[in-house]
N, C-alpha and C positions, 0 to 999 in steps of 0.2 A: 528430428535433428534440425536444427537451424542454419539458414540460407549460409550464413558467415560458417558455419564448424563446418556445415557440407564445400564450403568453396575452399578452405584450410584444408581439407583432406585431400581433394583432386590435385590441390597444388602440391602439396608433399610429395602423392603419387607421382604427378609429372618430374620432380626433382629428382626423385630417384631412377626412374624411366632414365632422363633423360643423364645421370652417372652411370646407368649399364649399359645406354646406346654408345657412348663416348668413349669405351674400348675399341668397339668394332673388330677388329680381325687382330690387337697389339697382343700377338702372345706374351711379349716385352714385359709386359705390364706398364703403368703409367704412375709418376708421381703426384701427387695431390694437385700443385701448378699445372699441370698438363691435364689433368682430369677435369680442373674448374675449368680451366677453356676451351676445351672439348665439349663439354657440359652445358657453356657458355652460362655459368652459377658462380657466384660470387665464391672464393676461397675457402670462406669461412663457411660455408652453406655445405659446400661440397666437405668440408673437414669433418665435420658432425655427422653426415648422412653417410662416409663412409666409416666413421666410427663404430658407427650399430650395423652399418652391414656386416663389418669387419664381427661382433659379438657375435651376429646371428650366422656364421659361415655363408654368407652371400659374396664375400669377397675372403681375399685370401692378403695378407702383408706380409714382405719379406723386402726388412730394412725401409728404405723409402718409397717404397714400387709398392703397388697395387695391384693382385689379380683376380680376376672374375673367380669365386672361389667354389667349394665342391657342393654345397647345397643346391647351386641351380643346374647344377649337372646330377647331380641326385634326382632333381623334380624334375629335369626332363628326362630322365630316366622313367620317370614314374608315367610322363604322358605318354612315351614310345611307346610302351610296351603291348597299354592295351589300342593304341590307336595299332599297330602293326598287327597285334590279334585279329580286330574286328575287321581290318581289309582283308587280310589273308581269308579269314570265317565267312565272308556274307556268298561268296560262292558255294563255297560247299554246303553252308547252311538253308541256303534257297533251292540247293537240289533233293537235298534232304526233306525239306518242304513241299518239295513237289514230289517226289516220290511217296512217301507218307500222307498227304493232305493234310499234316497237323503241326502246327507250331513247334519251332525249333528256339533253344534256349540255349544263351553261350555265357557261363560265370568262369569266375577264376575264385581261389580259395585266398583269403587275406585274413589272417589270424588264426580265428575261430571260427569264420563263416564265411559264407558264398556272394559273394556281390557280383549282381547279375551285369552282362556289358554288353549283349546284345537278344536282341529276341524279332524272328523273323516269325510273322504271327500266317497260320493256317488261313485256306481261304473260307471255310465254315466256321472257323473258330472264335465266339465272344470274346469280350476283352479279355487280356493276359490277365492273373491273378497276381501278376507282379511285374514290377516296372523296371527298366531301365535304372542300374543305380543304388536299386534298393540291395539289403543284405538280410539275410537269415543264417538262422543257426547250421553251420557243414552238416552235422552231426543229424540234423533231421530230412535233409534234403536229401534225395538220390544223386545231384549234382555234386553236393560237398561229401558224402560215401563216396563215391567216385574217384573222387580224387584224393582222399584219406587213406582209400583202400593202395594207392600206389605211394603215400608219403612216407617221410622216416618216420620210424618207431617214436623217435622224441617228437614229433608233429601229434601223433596219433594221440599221446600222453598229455601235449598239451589240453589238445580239443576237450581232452576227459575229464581233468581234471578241473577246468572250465567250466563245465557243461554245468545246465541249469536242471532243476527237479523233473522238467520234460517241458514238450512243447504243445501246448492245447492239450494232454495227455499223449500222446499219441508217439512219441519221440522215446524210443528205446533208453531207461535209466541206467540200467547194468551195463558196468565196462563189457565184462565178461559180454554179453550181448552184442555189442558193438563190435567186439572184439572181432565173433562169430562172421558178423556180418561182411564186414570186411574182408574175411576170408574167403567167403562166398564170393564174391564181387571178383577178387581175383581170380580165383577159378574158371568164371564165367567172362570177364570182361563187361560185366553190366550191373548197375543197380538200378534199382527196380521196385516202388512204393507209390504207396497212396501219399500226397502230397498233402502235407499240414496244413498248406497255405489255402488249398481249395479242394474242400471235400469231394466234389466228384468228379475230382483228377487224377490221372496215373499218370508218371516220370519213368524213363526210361532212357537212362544216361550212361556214357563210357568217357573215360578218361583220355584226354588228348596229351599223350608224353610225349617229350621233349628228350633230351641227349640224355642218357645213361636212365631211360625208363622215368624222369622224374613229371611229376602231371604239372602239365602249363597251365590247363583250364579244363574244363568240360564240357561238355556237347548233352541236348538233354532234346524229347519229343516228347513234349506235354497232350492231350488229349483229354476228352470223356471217356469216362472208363467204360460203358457200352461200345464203345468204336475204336477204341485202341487195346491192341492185343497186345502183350507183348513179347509174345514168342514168335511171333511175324514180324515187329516192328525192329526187334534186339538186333538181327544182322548190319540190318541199316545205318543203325544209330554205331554203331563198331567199326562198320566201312568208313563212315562221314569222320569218325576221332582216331582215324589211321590215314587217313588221307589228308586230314589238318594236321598230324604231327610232321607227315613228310613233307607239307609244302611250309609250314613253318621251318622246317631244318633245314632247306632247303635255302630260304633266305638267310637263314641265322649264318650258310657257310660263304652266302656269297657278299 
């Protein structure tokens, strides 16, 4: 990129920066006059920059007035959610760590897969086999079973229908299978596999619900599978995704 198209970008940013600072608190809304010199941007500047926000739902128009509109209450919706997660998580995930000595794993389920949003790593434990961010398939994870096994029936159909030939082979192809599995999971409160991502792993994850049984995220304790049991470990990991659904609901009421 060139010096001149990189300094044209920063300044467009700034332009618009400086038309969403210039509401401030106007639930009122503001007219386009009132916006440019708030914004302290020429008329015309400000005309056009909220013209495309106005396209893109960043702002909201009703008659001459302007208001901050539902897409950046959407995206901050989207930041809350897991920033409110992972505070609420890194206590009980650190205890779970310390109880266990093995890596503690916190995804939430987005679509079709797991995108991982915290990991409180064991004090014996080599690097994580997956990072912060990253995503894999629900369907083959013990994290994304988890919380599949607590989703709506149309959740569970999507993932299926979805789903790819398998994953490293290793990744159950029959619905019917999956089905199975899932049921188990309910039953028990735990899923429970050899990890695709790192052959000589075992996952031992429960499902952390939210209000009417629905799963907010998962809780997982990764390991070597020499040293991780997981008919020892299973209570643990169930205490820690019951004791994060009530301190999550707990904020949600207050």
């Amino acid at each position: 990129m060139r010096t001149a198209d990189w300094t044209d970008s920063v300044s467009v940013l700034d332009r618009v920066t400086a038309v969403f600072d210039a509401f401030g608190d106007h639930d009122e809304g503001l007219g386009i006059s009132e916006l440019a010199r708030r914004a302290n941007l020429p008329k015309s500047t400000v005309s056009r920059i909220a013209a495309d926000l106005v396209t893109q739902r960043f702002l909201d128009r009703d008659g001459d007035r302007l208001y901050l509109g539902v897409r950046l209450f959407e995206l901050a919706m989207a930041v809350e959610r897991p920033r409110r997660l992972r505070h609420a998580a890194l206590p009980v995930m650190s205890d779970l760590r310390d109880v266990t000595g093995h890596s503690v794993q916190l995804a939430v389920l987005e679509d079709d897969d797991v995108v991982f949003v915290m990991i409180v790593r064991g004090g014996t434990e080599s690097k994580p086999a997956v990072r912060v961010g990253e995503r894999l398939p629900a369907r083959g994870t013990a994290l994304g079973k988890a919380m599949l096994a607590y989703s709506p029936q149309s959740v569970v159909e999507l993932v299926i229908a979805g789903a790819p030939a398998g994953l490293d082979g290793r990744v159950p192809c029959d619905p019917a299978e999956l089905r199975r599995a899932l049921a188990d999971i309910r039953k028990s409160g735990l899923a429970i596999e050899k990890e695709a991502s790192a052959n000589d792993s075992v996952c031992v994850a429960a499902p952390i619900l939210g209000l009417g049984g629905v799963p907010i995220a998962a809780i997982s304790v990764v390991g070597s599978a020499p040293g991780l049991v997981p008919e020892r470990i299973g209570p643990a990991v169930r205490a820690a995704a019951m004791a994060l659904g009530r301190r999550l609901g707990a904020e949600h009421v207050r």
